[in-house]
C-alpha positions in Angstrom: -28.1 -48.6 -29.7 -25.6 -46.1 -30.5 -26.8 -42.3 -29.3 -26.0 -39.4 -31.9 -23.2 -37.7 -30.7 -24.3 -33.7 -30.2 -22.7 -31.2 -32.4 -19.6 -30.1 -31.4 -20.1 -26.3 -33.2 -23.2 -26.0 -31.1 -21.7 -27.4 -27.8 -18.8 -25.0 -28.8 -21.2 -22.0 -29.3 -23.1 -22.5 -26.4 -20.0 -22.8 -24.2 -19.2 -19.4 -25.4 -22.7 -18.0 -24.8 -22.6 -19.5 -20.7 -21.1 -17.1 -18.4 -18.2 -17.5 -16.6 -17.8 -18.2 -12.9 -16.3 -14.7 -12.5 -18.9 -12.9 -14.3 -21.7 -15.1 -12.4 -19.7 -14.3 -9.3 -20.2 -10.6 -9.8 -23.7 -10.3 -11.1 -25.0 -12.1 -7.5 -22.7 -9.7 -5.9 -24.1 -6.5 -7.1 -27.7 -8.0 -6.8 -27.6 -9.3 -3.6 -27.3 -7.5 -0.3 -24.6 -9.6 1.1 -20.9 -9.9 -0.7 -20.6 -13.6 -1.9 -17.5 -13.0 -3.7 -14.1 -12.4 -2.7 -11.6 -9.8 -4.1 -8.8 -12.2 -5.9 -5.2 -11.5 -5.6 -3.2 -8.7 -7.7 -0.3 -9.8 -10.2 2.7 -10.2 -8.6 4.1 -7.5 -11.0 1.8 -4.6 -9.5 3.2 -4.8 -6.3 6.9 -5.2 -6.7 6.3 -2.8 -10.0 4.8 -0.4 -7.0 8.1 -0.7 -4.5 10.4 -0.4 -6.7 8.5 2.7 -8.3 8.3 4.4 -4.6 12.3 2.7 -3.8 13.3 4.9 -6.3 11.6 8.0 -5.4 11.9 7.7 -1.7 16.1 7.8 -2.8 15.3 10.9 -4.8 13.2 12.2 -2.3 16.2 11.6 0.2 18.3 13.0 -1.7 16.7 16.5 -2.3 16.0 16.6 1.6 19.6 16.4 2.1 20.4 19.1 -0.8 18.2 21.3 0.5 19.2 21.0 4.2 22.7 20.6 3.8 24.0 22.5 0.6 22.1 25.6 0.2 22.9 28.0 2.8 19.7 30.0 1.7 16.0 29.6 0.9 14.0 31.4 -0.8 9.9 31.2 -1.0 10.3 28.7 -3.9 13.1 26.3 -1.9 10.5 26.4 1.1 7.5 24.7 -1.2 10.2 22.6 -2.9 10.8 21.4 0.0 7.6 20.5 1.5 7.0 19.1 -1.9 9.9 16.4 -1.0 7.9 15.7 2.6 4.6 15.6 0.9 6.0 13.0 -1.9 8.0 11.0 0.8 4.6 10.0 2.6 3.4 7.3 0.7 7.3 5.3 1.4 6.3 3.7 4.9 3.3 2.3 4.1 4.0 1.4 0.3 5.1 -2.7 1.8 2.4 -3.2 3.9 -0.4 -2.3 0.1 2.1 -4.5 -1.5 1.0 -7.3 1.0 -2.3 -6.4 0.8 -2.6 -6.4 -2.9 -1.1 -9.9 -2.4 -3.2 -10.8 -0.3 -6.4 -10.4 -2.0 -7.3 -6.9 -0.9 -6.9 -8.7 2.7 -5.4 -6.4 5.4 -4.0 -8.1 8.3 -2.1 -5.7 9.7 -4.8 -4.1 12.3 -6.8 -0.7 12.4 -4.2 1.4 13.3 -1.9 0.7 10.5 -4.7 0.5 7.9 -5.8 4.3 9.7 -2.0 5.7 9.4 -2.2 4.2 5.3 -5.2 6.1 4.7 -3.8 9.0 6.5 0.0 9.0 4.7 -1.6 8.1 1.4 -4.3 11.0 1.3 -1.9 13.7 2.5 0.7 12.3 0.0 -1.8 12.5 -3.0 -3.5 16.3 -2.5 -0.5 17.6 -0.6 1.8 16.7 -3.7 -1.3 18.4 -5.7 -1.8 21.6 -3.6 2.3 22.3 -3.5 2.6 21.6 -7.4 -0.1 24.1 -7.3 1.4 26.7 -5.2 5.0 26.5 -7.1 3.4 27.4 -10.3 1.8 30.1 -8.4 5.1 31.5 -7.1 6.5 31.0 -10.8 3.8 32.8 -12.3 4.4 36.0 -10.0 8.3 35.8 -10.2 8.2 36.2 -13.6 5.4 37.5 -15.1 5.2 39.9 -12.1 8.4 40.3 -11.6 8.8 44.2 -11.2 5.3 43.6 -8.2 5.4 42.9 -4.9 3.4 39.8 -4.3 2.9 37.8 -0.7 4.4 34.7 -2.5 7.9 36.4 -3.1 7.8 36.8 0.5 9.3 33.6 2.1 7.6 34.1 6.1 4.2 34.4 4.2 5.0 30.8 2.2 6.0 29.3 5.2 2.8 30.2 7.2 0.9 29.1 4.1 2.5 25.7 3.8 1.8 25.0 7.7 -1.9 26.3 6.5 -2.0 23.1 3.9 -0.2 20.6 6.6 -3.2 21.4 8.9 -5.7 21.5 6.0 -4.3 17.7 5.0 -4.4 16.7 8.5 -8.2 17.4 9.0 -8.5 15.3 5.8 -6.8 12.1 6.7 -8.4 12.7 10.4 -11.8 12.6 8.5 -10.9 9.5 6.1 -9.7 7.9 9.3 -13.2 7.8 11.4 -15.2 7.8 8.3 -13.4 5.2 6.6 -12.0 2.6 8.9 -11.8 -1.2 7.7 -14.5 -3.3 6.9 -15.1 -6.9 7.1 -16.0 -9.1 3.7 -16.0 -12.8 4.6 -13.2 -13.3 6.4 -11.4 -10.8 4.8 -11.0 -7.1 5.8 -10.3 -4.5 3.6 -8.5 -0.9 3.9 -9.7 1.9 1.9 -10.8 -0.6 -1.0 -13.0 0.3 -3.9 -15.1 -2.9 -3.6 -16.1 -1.9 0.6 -19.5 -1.9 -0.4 -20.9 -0.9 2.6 -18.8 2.6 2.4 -19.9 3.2 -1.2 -22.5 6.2 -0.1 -19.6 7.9 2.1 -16.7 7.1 0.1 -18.5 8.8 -3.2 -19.6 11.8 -0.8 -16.0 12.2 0.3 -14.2 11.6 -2.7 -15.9 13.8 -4.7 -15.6 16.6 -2.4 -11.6 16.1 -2.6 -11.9 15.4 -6.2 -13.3 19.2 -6.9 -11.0 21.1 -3.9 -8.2 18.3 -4.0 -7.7 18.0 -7.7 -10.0 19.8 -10.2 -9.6 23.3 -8.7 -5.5 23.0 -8.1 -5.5 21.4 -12.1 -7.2 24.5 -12.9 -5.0 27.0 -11.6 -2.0 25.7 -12.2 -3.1 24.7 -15.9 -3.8 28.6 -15.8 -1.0 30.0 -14.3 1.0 28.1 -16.8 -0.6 29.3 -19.8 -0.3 33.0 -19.0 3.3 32.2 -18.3 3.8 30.9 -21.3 2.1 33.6 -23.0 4.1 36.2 -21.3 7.4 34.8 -22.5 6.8 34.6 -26.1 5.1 38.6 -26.0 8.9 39.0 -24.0 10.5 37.1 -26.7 9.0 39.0 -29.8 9.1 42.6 -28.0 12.8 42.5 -27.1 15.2 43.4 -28.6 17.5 40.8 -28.4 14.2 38.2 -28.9 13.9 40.2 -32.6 17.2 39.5 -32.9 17.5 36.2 -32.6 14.2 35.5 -34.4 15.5 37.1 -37.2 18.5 35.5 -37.5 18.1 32.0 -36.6 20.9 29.4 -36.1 20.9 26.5 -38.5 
């Protein structure tokens, strides 16, 4: 006796209506207190996309380093936070291989506490230290020009200095406190460094994060997003009040 052969549009649909491994894989990860699942590994595109991005501006990096200790003769308050600009940028280099691997990998770091503290470390103080010395040039941009007939401490090039050592300790009490309060965790037989999914850091990564997020992001954003606007401002009120401004508004080129 031949069966009935069950309908292929509702095998189809109902296919389409089971979850997937992955999605079943996550679900009894986020409900259940231990981590089942296993972070798979990253397109090979991310991570040579990633050391080819860094490559190219650890050259650059290089390369204003050497311009600015071997062809300008002297620096002013702006050349000093250009320059720790370059240092702050040129952090992430060293350990941008080793998250290559470990993107790789699987989010699996084999490389040992210490290197996985000294990522977290370079990799923090490159991310707010690039933010906090973007900051502090537009600062010293808004002052030289829009107060450029005022003294102002961030004209003065001693008082610059002493405030970028101020940020190189203030980003060193950062990674310090991302390297105790952060250090590897074990999934499986897998351990992961500084990774979203370390479920067991969730509480103190969110704490932490956020806390850079508002002093380490948002508030730098803010004031350089202000100084910026007023120093726009000020150049078009210069460029309409002058008198050679007038004049070339009057008679513009074709």
């Amino acid at each position: 006796m031949n069966r009935p052969k069950p309908n292929s549009s509702f095998s189809s649909s109902r296919d389409h209506t089971r979850p997937h491994r992955s999605e079943i894989c996550e679900a009894v990860t986020m409900n259940s207190s231990n981590d089942t699942c296993l972070p798979t590994a990253q397109p090979v595109s991310i991570p040579v996309l990633m050391c080819l991005v860094y490559s190219v501006g650890f050259l650059l990096n290089i390369f204003s380093l050497w311009v600015f200790c071997c062809r300008l003769p002297s620096w002013s308050a702006g050349t000093v936070l250009q320059l720790n600009l370059a240092l702050s940028d040129a952090l992430a280099t060293p350990v941008t291989p080793l998250i290559a691997v470990y993107f790789l990998m699987g989010n699996n770091w084999t490389f040992g506490q210490f290197l996985c503290q000294v990522k977290i470390a370079l990799m923090s103080s490159h991310f707010y230290g690039s933010t906090i010395f973007l900051t502090l040039i537009s600062v010293h941009r808004f002052t030289a020009v829009v107060h450029f007939n005022k003294s102002s401490k961030m004209k003065n090039k001693s008082f610059v200095k002493k405030l970028c050592a101020g940020v190189w300790i203030l980003l060193l009490a950062q990674s310090v406190v991302y390297c105790f309060v952060v250090p590897p965790t074990k999934v499986g037989n897998r351990a992961q460094c500084l990774s979203f999914s370390q479920r067991t850091l969730s509480n103190s990564l969110f704490v932490i994060n956020f806390v850079l997020f508002v002093f380490g992001f948002l508030l730098p954003f803010s004031i350089s997003a202000t100084c910026y606007f007023r120093l726009t401002n000020a150049l078009t009120r210069l460029n309409t009040t002058s008198p050679k401004g007038l004049k070339s508004n009057s008679n513009p080129r074709e």
